[in-house]
Each structure stands twice: as structure tokens, then as C-alpha cells.
C-alpha positions as CSV (number, residue, x, y, z in Angstrom):
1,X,120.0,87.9,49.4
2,X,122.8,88.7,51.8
3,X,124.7,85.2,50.6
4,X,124.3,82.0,49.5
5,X,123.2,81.1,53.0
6,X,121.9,84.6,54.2
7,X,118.7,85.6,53.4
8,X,116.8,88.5,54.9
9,X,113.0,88.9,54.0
10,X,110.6,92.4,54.7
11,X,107.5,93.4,54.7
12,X,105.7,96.6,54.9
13,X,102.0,96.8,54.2
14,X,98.9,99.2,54.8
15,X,95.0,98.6,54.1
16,X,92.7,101.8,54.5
17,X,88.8,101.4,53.7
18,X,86.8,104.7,54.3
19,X,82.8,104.4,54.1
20,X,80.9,107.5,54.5
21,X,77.2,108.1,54.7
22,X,76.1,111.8,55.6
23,X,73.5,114.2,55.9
24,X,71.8,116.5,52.8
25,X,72.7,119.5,54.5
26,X,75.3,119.6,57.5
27,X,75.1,123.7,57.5
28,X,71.6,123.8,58.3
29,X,71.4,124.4,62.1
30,X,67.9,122.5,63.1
31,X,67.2,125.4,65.1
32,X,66.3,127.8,62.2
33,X,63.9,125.3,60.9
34,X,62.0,125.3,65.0
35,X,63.4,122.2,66.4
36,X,65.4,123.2,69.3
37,X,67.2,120.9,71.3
38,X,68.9,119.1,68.5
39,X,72.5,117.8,67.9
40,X,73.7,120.2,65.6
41,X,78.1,119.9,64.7
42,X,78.5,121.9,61.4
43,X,79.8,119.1,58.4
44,X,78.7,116.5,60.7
45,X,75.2,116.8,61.9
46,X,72.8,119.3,60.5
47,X,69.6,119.9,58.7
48,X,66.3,118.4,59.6
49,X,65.6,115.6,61.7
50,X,64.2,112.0,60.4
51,X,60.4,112.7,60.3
52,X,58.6,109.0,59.9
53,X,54.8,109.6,59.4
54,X,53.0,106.3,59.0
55,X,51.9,105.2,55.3
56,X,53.8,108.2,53.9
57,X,57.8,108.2,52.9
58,X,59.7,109.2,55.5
59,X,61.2,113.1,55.3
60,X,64.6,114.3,56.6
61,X,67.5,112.5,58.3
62,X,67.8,109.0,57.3
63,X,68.5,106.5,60.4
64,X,72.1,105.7,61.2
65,X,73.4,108.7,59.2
66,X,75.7,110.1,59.5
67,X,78.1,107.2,59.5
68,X,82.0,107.7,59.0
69,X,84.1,104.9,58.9
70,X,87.7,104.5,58.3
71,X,89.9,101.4,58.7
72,X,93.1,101.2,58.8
73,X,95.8,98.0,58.9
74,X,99.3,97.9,59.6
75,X,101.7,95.7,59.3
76,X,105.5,95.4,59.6
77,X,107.1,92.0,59.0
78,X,110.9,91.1,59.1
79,X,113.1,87.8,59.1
80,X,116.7,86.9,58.9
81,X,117.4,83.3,57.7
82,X,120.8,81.9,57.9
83,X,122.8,78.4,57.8
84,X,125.3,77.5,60.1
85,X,126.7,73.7,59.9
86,X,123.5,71.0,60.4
87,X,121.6,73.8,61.4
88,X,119.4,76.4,59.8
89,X,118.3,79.9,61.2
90,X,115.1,82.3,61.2
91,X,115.3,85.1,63.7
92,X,112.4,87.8,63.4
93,X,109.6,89.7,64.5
94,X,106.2,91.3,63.0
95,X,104.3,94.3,64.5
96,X,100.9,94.9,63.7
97,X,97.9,98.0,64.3
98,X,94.2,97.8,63.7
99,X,92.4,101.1,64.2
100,X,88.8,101.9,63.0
101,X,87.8,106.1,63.6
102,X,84.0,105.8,63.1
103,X,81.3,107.9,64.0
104,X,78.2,106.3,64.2
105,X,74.1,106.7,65.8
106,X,70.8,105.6,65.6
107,X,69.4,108.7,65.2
108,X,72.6,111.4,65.8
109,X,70.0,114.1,64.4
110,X,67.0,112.8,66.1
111,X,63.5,111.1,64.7
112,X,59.9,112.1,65.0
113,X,57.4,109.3,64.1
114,X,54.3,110.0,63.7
115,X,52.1,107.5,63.5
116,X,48.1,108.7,63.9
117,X,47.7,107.2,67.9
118,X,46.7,111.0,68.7
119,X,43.8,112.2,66.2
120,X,41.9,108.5,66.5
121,X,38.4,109.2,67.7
122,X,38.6,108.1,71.4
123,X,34.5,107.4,70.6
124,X,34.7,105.2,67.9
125,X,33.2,102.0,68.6
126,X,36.1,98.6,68.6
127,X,34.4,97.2,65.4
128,X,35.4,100.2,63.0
129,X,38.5,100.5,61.6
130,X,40.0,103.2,59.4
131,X,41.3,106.8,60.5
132,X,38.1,106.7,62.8
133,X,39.8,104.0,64.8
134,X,43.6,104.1,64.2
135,X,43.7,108.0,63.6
136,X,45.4,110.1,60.5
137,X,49.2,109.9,60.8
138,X,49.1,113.0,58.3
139,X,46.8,114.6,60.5
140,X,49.2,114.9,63.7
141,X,51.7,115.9,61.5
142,X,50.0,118.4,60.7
143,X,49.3,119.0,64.4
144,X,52.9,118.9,64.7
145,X,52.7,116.7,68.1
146,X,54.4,113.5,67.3
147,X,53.8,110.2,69.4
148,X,57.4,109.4,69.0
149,X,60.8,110.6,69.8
150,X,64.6,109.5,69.8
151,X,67.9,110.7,70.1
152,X,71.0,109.0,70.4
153,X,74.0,110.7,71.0
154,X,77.8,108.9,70.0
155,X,81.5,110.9,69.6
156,X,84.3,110.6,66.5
157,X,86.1,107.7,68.4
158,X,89.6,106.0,67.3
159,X,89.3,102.4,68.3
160,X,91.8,99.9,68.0
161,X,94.8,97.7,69.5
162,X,98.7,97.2,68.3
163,X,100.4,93.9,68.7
164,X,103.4,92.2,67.8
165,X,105.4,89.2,67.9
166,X,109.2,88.0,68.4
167,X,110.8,84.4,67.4
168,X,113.7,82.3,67.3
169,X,113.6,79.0,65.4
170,X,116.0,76.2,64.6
171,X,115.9,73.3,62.2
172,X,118.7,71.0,63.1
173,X,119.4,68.4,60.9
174,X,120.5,65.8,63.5
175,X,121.2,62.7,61.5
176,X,120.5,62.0,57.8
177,X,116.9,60.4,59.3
178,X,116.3,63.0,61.7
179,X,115.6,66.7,61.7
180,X,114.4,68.4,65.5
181,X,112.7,71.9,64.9
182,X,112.9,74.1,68.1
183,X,112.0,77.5,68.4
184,X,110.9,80.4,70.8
185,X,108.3,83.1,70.4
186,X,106.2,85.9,72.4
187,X,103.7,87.3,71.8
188,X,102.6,90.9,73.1
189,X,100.0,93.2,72.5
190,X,97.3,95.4,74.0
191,X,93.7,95.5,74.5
192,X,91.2,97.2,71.9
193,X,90.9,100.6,73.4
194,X,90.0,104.3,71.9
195,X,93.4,106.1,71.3
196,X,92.5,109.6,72.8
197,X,90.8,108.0,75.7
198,X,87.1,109.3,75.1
199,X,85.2,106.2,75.7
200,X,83.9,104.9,79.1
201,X,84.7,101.3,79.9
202,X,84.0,98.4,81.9
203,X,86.5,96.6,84.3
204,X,84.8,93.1,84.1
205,X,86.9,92.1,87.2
206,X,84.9,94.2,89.6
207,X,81.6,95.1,86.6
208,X,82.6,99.1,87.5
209,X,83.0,101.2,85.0
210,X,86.1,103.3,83.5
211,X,85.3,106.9,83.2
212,X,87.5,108.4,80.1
213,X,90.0,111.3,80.8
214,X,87.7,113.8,78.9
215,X,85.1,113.0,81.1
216,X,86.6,112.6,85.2
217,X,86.1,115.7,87.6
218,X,83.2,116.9,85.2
């Protein structure tokens, strides 16, 4: 309270929610245990692979690990209310962020399934059913030729947008009966973007798309 007919009134305010869901062993280059030609980023992505062998608990990675989320809101608010005569003041302004730094995959260190297609007996007749028919999904493990195979790759990307706002309002008290409220504000602001420019976009005015910094004259 500035005086009896100044009042100024701020805000500051920030939100953070982290989430994190990672790998047994992020030290464990894949490598050593003979699978070559998978993601491995020491504390991020390491150890074995997701192994899915049909009718048997899955072994290894778990899908959509690891994930790494962290959220963060900002938010600045100020206004300035004052009376002059008939009318009464508020000039002010807020100014926000949303970012979100994530790292997320289907399968970041790649899945095997296994699901017995390969050791069915191409002779058995259409009326059996059983391993005969459908194969042993612990037997092509064993083989150690899977049916299946995925791998999704994704980056540590810092998403998110600022915007803010500036206004001017006016309550004048025109006659005992009649009050006129009258104000101005904009509005500004960005679009959702990654910060470090990593990510490829789309330019939905001609469908082309946006090639990152990290990634043009590659």
C-alpha cells in the first residue's frame, strides 16, 4: 500500500515437476553383452535391450524407458491501481514461460520379441495346435533369432513458449447511475518451440519441413 488510493500488487511464482523413469544399469554398454548396433549414452541408455518372448515375462529394458521429464512454470505478475477524481486506475503487465526438457522413446534401447513364428513345424497339418503348430517362443530364444525388432531413436529436447501480456483499464464513475469500464490490452507471445533448436519442424503454410540448426549442411 503506496496510499490510501495507491495500491501496487506483485507476483512471482514457479512450479517444477520432475518424473523420471530409467534403466537398471546405464553403465552397461550393450555391446559387451553381443548386441551391437544399439543406442548406448552412459547414465542415459545402457544395459540390455527389452527381450519379449511370448508366454514368458519379459527380460531387460522396459518399453518407454528411459523417460525424463521436467516441467517448469513461470510466472511474473504486476499491477499498479490508483484513484484519480471519478475515476479509478489499474496499469499492469504479466509474463509467463512454460518449458518441459523430456527425453522420451518407444524403445530408446531397442526390443527383441520373440514370439515362436520360426521353430513351428512348417509340416504340421492346420488342425493341430500347440508348439507343433504355433512354434516354441523359448525355443527361438534359445536360437537367438528373434521375429521381431524395434528401435526408436529421440534427443534431451527443451520445449516450450514464453508469453506475456500488457493492460490499461479505467473504471469511470460517470454519474451516481452509471459507471463505463474501458480498457486496453495486448497480448504477445511465441510459438511452442525447442530452445536449443534440435528439433525439425513443419511449416504448415507450404507442408515443408524445418531442418534444426544441429542438423543443416550435415
Amino acid at each position: 500500500i503506496i496510499s490510501p488510493t495507491v495500491v501496487n500488487e506483485f507476483h512471482v511464482g514457479y512450479i517444477r515437476n520432475a518424473d523420471q523413469s530409467r534403466l537398471i544399469d546405464t553403465t552397461l554398454n550393450p555391446s559387451s553383452l553381443g548386441f551391437q548396433n544399439v543406442p548406448y549414452i552412459p547414465g542415459i541408455v545402457g544395459g540390455p535391450p527389452e527381450i519379449s518372448i511370448t508366454g514368458v515375462a519379459g527380460i531387460g529394458a522396459a518399453g518407454f524407458t528411459p523417460t525424463l521429464t521436467t516441467a517448469r512454470n513461470q510466472m511474473l505478475y504486476d499491477t499498479l491501481s490508483f484513484v484519480r477524481g471519478k475515476h479509478s486506475f489499474k496499469i499492469g503487465g504479466d509474463v509467463y514461460s512454460w518449458w518441459t526438457t523430456q527425453f522420451e522413446s518407444t524403445a530408446a534401447a531397442a526390443e527383441y520379441g520373440f514370439t515362436g513364428i520360426l521353430t513351428a513345424d512348417l509340416n504340421a497339418p492346420s488342425s493341430i495346435s500347440g508348439a507343433a503348430a504355433v512354434g516354441s517362443p523359448l525355443a527361438q530364444f534359445m536360437f537367438g533369432i528373434p521375429n521381431s525388432a524395434v528401435l526408436s531413436n529421440t534427443i534431451l529436447s527443451d520445449d516450450g513458449r514464453k508469453a506475456g501480456a500488457l493492460f490499461v483499464q479505467d473504471d469511470w464513475k460517470a454519474t451516481e447511475k452509471l459507471t463505463v469500464n474501458l480498457g486496453l490490452r495486448w497480448d504477445f507471445g511465441n510459438s511452442d518451440h525447442e530452445r536449443f533448436n534440435r528439433v525439425t519442424n513443419i511449416d504448415f503454410s507450404n507442408g515443408d519441413y524445418v531442418m534444426p540448426a544441429s542438423r543443416q549442411n550435415m
